[in-house]
Backbone atoms as SQL, in Angstrom:
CREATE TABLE atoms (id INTEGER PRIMARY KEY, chain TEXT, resi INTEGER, resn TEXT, atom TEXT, x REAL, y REAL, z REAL);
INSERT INTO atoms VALUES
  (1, 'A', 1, 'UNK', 'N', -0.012, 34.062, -10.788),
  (2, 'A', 1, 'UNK', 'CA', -0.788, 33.003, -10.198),
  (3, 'A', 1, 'UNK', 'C', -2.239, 33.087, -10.593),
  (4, 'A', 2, 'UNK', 'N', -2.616, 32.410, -10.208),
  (5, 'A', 2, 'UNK', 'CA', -4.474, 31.694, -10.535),
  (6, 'A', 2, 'UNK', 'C', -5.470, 32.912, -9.180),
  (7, 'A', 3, 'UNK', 'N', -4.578, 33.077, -8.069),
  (8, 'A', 3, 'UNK', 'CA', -5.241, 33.805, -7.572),
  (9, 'A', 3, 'UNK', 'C', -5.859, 32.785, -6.045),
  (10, 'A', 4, 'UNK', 'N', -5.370, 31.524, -6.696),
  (11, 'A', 4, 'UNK', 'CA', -6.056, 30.436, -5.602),
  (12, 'A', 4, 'UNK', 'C', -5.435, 30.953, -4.157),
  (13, 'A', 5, 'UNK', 'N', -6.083, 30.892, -3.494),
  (14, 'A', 5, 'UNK', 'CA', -5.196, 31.009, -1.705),
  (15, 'A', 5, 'UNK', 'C', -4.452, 29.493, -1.261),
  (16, 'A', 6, 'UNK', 'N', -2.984, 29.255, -1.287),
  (17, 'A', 6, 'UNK', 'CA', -2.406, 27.988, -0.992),
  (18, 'A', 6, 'UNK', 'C', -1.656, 28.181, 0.518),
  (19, 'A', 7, 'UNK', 'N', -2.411, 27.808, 1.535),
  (20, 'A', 7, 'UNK', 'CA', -1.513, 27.806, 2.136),
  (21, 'A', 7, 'UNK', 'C', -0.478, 26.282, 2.619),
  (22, 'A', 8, 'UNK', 'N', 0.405, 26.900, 2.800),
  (23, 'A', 8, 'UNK', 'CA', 1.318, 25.602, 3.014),
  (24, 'A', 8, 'UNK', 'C', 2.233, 25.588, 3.902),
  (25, 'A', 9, 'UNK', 'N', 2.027, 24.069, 4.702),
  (26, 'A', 9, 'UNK', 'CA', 2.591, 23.971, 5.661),
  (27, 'A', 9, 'UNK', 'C', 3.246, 22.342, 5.848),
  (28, 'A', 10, 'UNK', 'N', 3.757, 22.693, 4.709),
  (29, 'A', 10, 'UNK', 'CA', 4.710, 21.393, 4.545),
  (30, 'A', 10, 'UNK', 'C', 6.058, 21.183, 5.448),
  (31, 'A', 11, 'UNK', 'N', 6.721, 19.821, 5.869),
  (32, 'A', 11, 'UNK', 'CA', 7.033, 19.589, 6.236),
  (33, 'A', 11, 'UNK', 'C', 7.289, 20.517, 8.450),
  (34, 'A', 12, 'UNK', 'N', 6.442, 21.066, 8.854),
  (35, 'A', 12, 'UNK', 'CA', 5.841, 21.663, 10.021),
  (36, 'A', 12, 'UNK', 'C', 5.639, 20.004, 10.861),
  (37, 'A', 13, 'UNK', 'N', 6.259, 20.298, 12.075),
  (38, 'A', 13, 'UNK', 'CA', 6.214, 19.759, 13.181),
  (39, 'A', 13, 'UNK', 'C', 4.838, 19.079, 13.530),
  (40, 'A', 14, 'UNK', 'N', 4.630, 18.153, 13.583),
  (41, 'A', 14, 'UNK', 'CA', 2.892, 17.739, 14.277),
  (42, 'A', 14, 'UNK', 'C', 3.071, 17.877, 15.761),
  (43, 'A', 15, 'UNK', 'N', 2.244, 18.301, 16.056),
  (44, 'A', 15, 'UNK', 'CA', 1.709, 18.749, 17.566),
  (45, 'A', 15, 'UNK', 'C', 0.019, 17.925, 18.261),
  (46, 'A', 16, 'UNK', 'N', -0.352, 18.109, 19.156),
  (47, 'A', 16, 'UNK', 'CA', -1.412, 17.097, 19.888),
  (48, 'A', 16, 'UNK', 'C', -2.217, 17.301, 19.114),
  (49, 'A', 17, 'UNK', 'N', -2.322, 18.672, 18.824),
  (50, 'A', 17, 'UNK', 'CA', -3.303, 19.493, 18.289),
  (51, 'A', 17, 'UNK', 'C', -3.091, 19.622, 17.072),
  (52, 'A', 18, 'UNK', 'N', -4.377, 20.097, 16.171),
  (53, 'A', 18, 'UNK', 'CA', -4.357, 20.465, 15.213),
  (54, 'A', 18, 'UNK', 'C', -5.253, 21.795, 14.595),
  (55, 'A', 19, 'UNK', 'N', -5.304, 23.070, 14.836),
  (56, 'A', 19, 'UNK', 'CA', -6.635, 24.011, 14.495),
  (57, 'A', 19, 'UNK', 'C', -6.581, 24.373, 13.309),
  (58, 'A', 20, 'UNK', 'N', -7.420, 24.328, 12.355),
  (59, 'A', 20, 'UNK', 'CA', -7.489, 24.587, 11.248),
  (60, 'A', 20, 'UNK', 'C', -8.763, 25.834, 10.946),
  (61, 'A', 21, 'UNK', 'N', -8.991, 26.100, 12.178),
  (62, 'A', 21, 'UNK', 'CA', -10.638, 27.254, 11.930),
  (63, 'A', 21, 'UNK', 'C', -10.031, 28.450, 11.297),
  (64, 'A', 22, 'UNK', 'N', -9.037, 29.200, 10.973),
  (65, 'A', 22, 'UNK', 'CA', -8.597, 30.743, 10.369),
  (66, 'A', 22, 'UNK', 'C', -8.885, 30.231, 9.058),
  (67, 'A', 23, 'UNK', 'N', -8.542, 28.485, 8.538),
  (68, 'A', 23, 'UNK', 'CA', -8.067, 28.222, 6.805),
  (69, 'A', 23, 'UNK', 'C', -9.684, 27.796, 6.332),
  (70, 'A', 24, 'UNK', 'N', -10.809, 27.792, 7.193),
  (71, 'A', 24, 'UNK', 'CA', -12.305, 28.197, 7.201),
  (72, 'A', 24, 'UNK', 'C', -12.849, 28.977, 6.441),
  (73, 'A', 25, 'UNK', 'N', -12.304, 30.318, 7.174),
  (74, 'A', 25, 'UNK', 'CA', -12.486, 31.605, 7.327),
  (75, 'A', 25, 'UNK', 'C', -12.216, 31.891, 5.639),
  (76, 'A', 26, 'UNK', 'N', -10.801, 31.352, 5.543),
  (77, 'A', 26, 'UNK', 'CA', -9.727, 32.337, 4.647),
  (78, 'A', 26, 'UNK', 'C', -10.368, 31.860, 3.007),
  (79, 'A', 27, 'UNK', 'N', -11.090, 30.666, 3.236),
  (80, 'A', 27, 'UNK', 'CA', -12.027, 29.808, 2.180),
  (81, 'A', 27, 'UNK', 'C', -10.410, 29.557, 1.066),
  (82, 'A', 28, 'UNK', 'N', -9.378, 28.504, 1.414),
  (83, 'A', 28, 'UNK', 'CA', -8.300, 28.278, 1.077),
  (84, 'A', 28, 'UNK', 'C', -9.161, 27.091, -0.475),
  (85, 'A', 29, 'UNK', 'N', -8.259, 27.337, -1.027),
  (86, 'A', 29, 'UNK', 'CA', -8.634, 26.526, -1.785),
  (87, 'A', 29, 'UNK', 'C', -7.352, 25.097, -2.331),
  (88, 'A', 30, 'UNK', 'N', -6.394, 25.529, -1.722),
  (89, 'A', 30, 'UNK', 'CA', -5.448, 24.140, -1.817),
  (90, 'A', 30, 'UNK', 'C', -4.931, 24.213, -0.844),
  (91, 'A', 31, 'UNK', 'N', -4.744, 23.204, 0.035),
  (92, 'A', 31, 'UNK', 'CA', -4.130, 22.857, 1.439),
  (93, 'A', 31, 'UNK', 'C', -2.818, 22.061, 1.279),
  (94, 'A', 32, 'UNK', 'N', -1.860, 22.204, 1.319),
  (95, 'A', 32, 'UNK', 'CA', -0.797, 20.787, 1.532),
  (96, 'A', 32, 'UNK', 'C', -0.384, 20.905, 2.735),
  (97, 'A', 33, 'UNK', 'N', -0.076, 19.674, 3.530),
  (98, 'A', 33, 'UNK', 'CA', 0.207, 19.208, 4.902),
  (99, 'A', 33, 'UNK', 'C', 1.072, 17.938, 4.618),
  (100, 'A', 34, 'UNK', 'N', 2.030, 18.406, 3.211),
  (101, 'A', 34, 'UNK', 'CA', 2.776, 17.468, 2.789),
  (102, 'A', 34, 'UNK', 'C', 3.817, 17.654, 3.760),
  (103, 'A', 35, 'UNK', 'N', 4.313, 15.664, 4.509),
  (104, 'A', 35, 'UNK', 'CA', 5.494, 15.461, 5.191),
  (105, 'A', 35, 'UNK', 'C', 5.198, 15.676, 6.558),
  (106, 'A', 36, 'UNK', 'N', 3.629, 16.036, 7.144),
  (107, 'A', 36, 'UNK', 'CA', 3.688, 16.474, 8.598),
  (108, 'A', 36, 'UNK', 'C', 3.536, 15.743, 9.225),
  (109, 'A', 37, 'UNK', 'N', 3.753, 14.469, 9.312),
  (110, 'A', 37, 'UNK', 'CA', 3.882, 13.578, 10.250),
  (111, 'A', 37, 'UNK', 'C', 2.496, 13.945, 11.369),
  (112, 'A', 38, 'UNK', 'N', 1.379, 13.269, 10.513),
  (113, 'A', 38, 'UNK', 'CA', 0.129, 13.604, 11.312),
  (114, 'A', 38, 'UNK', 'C', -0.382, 12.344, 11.961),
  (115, 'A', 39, 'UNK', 'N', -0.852, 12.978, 13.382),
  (116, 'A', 39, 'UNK', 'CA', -1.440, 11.820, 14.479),
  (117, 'A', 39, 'UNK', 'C', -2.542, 11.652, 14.026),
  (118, 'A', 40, 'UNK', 'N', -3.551, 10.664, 14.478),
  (119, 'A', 40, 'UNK', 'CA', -4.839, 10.126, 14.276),
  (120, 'A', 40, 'UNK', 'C', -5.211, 11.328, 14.965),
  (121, 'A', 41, 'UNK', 'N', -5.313, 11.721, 15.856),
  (122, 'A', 41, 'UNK', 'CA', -6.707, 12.724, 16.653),
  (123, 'A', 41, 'UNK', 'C', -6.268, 14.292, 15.458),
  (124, 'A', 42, 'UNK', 'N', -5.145, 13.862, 14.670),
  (125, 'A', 42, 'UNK', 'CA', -4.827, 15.372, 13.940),
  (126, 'A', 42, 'UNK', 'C', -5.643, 15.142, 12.308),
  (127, 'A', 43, 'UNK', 'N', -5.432, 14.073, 12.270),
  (128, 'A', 43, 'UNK', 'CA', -6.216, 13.588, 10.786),
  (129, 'A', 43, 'UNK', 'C', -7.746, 13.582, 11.446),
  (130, 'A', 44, 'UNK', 'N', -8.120, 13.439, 12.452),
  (131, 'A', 44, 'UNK', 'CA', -9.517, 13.251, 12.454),
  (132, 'A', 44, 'UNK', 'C', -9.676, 14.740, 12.247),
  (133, 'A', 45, 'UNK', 'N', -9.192, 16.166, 12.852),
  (134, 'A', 45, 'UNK', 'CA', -9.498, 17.059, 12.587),
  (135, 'A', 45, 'UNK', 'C', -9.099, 18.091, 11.092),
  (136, 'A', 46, 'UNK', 'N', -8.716, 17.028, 10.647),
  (137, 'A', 46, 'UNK', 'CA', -8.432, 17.135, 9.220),
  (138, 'A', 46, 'UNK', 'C', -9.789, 16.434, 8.400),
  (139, 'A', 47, 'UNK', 'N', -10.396, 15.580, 8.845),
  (140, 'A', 47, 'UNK', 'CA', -11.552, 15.308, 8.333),
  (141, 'A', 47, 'UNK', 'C', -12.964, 15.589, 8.993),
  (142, 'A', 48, 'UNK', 'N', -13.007, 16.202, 9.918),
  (143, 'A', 48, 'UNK', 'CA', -13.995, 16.957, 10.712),
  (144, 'A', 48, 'UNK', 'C', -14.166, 18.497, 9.804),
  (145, 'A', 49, 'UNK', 'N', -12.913, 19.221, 9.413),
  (146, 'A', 49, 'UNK', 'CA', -12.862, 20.289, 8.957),
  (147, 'A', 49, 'UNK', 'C', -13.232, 20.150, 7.359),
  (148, 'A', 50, 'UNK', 'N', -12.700, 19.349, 6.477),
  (149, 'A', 50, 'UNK', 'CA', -13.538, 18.927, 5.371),
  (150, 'A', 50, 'UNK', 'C', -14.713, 18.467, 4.973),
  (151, 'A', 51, 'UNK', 'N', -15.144, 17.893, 6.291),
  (152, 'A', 51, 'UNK', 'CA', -16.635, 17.703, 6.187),
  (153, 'A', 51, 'UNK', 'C', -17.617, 19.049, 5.942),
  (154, 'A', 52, 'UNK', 'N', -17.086, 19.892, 6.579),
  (155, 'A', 52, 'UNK', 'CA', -17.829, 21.032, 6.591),
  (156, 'A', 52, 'UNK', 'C', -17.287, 22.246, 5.659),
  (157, 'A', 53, 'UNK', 'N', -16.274, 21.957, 5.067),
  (158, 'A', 53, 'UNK', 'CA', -15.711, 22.775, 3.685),
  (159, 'A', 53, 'UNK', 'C', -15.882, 22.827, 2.798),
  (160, 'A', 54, 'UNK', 'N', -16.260, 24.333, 2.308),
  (161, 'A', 54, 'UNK', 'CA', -16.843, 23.783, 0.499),
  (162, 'A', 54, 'UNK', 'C', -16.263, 24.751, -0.339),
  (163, 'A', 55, 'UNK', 'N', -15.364, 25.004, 0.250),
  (164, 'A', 55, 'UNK', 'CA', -13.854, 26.184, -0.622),
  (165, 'A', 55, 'UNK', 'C', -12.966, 25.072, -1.279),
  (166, 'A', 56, 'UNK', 'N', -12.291, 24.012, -0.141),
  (167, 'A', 56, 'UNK', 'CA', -10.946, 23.284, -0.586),
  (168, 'A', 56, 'UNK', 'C', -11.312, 22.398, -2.161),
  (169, 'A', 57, 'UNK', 'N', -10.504, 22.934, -3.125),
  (170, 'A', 57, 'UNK', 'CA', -10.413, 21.919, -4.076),
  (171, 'A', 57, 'UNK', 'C', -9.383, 20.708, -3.965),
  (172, 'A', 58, 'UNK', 'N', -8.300, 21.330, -3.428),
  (173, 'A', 58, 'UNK', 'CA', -7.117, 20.178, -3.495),
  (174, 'A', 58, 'UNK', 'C', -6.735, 20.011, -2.240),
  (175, 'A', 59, 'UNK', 'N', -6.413, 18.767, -1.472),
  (176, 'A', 59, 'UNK', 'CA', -5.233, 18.746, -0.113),
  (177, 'A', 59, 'UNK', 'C', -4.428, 17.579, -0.714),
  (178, 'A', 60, 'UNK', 'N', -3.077, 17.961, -0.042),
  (179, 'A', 60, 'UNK', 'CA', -2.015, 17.265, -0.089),
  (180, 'A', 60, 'UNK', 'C', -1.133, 16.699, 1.135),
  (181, 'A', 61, 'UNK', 'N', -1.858, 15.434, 1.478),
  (182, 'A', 61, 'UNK', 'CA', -1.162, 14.704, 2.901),
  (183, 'A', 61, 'UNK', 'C', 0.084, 13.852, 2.538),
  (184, 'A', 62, 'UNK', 'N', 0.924, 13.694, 1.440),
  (185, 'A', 62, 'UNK', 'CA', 1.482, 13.154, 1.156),
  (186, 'A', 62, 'UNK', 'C', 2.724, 12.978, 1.999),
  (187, 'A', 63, 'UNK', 'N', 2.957, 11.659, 2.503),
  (188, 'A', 63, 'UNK', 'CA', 4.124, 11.629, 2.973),
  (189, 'A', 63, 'UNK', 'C', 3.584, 11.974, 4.715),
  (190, 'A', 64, 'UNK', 'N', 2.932, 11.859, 5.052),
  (191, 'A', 64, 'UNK', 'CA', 2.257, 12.472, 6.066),
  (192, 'A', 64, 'UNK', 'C', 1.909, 11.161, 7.470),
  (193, 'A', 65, 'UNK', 'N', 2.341, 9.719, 6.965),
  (194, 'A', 65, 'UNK', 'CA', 2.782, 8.644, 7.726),
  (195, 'A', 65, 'UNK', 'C', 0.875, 8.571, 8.670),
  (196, 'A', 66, 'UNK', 'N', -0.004, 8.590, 7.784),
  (197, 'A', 66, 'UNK', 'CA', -0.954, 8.013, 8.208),
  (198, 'A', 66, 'UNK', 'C', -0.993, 6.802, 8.633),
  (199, 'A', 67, 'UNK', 'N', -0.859, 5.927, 7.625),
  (200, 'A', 67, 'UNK', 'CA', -1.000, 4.862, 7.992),
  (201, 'A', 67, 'UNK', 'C', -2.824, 4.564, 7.392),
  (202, 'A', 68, 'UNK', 'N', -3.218, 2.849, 7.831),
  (203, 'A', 68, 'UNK', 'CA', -4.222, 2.813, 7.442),
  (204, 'A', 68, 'UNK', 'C', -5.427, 3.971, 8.583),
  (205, 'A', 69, 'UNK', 'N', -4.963, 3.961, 9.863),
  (206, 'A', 69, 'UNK', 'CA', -5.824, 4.115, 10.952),
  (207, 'A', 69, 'UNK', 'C', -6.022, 5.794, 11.006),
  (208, 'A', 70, 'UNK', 'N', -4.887, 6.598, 10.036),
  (209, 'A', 70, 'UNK', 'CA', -4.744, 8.183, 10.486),
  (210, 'A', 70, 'UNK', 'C', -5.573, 8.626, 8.863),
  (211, 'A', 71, 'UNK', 'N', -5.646, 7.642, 8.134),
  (212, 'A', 71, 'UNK', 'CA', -6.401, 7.650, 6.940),
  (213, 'A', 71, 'UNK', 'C', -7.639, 7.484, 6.848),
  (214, 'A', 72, 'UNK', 'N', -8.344, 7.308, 7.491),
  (215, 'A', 72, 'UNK', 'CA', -10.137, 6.498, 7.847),
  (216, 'A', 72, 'UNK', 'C', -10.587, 8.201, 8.123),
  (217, 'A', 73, 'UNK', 'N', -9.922, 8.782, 9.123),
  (218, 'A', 73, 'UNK', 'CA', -11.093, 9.778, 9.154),
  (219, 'A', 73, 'UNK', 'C', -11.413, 11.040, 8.085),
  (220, 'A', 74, 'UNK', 'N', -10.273, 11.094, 7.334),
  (221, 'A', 74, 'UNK', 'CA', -10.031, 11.890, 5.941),
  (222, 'A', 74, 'UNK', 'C', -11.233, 10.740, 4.809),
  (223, 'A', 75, 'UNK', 'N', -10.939, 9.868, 4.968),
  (224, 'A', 75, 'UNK', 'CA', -11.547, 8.912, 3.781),
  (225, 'A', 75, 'UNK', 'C', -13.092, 8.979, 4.128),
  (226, 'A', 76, 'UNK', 'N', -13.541, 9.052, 5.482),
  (227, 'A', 76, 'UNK', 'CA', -14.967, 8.942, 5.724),
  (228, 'A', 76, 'UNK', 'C', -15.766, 10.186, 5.415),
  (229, 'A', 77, 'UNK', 'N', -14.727, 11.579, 5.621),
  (230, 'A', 77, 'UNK', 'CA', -15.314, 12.674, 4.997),
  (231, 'A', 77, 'UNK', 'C', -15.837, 12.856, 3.403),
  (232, 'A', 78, 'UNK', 'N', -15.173, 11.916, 2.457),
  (233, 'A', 78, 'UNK', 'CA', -15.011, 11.801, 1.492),
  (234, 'A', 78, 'UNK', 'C', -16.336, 12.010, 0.674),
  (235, 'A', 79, 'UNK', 'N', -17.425, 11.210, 1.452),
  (236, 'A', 79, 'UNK', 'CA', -18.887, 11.316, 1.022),
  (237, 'A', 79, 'UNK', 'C', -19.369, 12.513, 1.181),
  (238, 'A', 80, 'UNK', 'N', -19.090, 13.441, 2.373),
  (239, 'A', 80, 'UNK', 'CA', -19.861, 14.680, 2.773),
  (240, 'A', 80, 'UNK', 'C', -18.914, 15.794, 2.211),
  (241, 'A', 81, 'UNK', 'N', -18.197, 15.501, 1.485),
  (242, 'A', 81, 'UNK', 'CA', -17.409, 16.805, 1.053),
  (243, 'A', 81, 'UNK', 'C', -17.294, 16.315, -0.942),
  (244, 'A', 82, 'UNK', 'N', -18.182, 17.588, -1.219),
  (245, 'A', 82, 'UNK', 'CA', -18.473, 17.399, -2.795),
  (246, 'A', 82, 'UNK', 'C', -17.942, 18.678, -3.463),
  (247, 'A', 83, 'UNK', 'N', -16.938, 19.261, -3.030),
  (248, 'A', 83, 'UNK', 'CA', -15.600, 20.113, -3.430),
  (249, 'A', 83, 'UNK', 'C', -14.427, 19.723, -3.729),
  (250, 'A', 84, 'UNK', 'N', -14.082, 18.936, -3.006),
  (251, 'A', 84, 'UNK', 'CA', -12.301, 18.198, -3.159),
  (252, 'A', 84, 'UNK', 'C', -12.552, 17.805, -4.523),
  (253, 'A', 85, 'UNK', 'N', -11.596, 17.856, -5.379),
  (254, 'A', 85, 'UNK', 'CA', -11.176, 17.473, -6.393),
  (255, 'A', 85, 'UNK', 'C', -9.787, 16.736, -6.552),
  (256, 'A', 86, 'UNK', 'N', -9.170, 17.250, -5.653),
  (257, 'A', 86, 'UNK', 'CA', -8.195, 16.039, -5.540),
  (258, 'A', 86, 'UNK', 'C', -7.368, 16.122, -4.270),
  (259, 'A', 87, 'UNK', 'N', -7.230, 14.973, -3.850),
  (260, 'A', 87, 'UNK', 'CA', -6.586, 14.067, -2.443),
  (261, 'A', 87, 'UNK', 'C', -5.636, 13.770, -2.470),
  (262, 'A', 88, 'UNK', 'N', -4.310, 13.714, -2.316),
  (263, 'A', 88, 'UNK', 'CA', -3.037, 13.176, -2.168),
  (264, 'A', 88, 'UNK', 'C', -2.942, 12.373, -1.000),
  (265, 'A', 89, 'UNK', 'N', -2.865, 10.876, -1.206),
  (266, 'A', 89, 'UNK', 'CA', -2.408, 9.919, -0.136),
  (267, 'A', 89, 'UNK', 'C', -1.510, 9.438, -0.071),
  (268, 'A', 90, 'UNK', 'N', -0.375, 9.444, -1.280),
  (269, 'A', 90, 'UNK', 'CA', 0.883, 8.990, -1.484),
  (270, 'A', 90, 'UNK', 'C', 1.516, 9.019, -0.307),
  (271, 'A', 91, 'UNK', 'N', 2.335, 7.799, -0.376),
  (272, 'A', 91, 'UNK', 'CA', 3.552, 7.817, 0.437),
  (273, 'A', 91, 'UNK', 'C', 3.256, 7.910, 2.165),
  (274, 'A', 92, 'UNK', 'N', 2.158, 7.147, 2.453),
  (275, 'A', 92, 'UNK', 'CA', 1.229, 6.720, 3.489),
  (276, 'A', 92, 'UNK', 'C', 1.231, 5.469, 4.085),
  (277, 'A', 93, 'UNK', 'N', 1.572, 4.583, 3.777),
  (278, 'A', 93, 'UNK', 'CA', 1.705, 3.132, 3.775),
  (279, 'A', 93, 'UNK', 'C', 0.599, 2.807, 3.857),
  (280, 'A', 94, 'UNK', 'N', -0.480, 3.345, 3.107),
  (281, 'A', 94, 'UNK', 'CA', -2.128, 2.530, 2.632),
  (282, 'A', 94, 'UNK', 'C', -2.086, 1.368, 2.360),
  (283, 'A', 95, 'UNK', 'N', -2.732, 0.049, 3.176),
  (284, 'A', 95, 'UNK', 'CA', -2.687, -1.369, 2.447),
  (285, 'A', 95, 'UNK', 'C', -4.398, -0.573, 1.296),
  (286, 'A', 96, 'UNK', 'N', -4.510, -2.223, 0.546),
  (287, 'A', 96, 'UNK', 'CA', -4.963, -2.572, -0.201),
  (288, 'A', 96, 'UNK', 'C', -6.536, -2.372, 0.146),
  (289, 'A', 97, 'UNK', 'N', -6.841, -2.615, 1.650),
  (290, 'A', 97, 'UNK', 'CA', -8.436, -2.624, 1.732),
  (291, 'A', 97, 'UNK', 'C', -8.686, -0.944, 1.860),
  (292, 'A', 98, 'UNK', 'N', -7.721, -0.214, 2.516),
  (293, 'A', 98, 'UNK', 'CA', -7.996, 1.618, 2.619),
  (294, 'A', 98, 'UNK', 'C', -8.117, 1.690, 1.080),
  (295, 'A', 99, 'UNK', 'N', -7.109, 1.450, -0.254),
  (296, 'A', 99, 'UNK', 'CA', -7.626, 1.871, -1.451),
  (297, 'A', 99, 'UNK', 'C', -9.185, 1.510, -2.011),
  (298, 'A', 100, 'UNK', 'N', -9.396, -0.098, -1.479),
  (299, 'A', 100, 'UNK', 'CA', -10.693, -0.233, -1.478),
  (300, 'A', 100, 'UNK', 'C', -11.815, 0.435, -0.708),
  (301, 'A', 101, 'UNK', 'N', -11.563, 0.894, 0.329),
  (302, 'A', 101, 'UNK', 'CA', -12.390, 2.081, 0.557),
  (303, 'A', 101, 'UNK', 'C', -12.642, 3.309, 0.118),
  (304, 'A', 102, 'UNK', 'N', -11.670, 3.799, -0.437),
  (305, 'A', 102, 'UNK', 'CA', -11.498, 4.801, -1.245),
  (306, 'A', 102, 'UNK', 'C', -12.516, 4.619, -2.408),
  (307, 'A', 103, 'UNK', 'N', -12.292, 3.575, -3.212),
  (308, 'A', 103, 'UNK', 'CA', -12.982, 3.095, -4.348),
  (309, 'A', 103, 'UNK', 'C', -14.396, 3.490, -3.577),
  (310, 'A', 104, 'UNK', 'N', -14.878, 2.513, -2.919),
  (311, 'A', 104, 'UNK', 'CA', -16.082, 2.384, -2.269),
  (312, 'A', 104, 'UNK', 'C', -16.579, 4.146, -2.193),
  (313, 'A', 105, 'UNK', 'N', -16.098, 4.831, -1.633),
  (314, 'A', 105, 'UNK', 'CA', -16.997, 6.295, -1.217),
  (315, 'A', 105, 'UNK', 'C', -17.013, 6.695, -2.637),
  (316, 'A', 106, 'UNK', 'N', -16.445, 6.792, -3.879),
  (317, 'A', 106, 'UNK', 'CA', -16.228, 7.383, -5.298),
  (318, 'A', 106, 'UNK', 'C', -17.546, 6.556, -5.854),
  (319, 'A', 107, 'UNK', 'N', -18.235, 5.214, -5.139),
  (320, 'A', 107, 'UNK', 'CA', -18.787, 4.623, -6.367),
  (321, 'A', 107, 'UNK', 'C', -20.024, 4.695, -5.832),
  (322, 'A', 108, 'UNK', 'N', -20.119, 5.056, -4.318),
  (323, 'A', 108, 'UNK', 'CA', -22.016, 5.477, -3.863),
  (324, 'A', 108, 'UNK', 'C', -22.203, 6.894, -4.280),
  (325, 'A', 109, 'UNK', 'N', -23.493, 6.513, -5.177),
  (326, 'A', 109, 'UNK', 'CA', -24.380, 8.243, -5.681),
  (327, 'A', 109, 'UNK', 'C', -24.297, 8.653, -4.138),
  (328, 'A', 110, 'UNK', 'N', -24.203, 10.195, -4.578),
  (329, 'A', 110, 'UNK', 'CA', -24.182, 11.323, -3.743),
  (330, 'A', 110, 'UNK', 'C', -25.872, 11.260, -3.165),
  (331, 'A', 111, 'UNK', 'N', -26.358, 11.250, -2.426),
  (332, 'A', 111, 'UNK', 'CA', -28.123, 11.841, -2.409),
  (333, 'A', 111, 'UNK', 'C', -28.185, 13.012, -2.716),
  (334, 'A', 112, 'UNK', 'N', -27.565, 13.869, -2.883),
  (335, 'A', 112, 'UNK', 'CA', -28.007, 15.292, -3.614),
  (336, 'A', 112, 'UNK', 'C', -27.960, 14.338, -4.981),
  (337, 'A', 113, 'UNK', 'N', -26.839, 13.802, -5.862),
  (338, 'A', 113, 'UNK', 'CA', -27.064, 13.159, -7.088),
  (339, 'A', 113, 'UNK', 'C', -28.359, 12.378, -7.694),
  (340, 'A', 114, 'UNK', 'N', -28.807, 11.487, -6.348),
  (341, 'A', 114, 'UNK', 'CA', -30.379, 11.051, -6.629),
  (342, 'A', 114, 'UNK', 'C', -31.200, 11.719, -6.677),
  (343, 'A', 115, 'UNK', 'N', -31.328, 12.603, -5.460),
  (344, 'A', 115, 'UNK', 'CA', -32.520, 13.708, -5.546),
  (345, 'A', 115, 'UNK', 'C', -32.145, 14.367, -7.286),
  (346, 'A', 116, 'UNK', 'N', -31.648, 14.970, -7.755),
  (347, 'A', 116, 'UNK', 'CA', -30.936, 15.671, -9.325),
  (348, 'A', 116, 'UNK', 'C', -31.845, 14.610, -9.968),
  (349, 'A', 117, 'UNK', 'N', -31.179, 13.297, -10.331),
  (350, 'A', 117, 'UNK', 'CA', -31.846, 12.167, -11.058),
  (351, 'A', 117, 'UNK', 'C', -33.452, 12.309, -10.890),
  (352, 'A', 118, 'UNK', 'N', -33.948, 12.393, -10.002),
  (353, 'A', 118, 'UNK', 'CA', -35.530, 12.479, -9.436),
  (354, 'A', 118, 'UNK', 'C', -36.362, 13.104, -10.269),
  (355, 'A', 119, 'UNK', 'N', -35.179, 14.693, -10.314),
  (356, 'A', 119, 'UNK', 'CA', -36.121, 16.241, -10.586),
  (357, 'A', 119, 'UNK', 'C', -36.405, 15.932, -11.758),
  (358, 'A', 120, 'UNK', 'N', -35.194, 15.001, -12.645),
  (359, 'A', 120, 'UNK', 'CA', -35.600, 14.957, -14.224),
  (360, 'A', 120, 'UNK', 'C', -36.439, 14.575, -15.298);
């Protein structure tokens, strides 16, 4: 292996809750939460915890029955988290305006990116 830390907890039961503070700690660098049938208050702490992560390169919610509404709070982190390299939303039932949001956070400069532009 690469050495990356994956933990995985695919297809795992969704519960009210969701704690993710040990995969913090452990500075994981690929997450899948492929198939977990995640609630909105569980995706919000799925994007509360990425906001403030700067280990994760990859997560994988695929299949994970967001929806547009369990998808917003992962997508809003999107701006404050400049680590992810790649997102899995597949198999979500995303309409058309969530991909357009998606688009939207990929196409506003970062302000660390302006400030960079500034120094030059």
């Amino acid at each position: 292996g690469d050495g990356a830390h994956r933990p995985d907890l695919a297809g795992t039961e969704a519960h009210d809750s969701l704690y993710l503070g040990p995969l913090q700690s452990a500075n994981a660098q690929v997450l899948s939460l492929r198939c977990c049938a995640l609630s909105i208050p569980q995706s919000t702490a799925i994007g509360n915890f990425l906001r403030g992560n700067r280990a994760l390169t990859a997560l994988s919610l695929y299949g994970c029955r967001l929806g547009d509404a369990g998808a917003a709070p992962v997508i809003a982190m999107l701006g404050d988290n400049r680590t992810l390299l790649a997102l899995n939303l597949g198999a979500n039932a995303l309409t058309d305006g969530t991909a357009r949001a998606i688009h939207e956070v990929f196409r506003e400069p970062h302000e660390e990116d302006e400030e960079d532009k500034e120094e030059e």
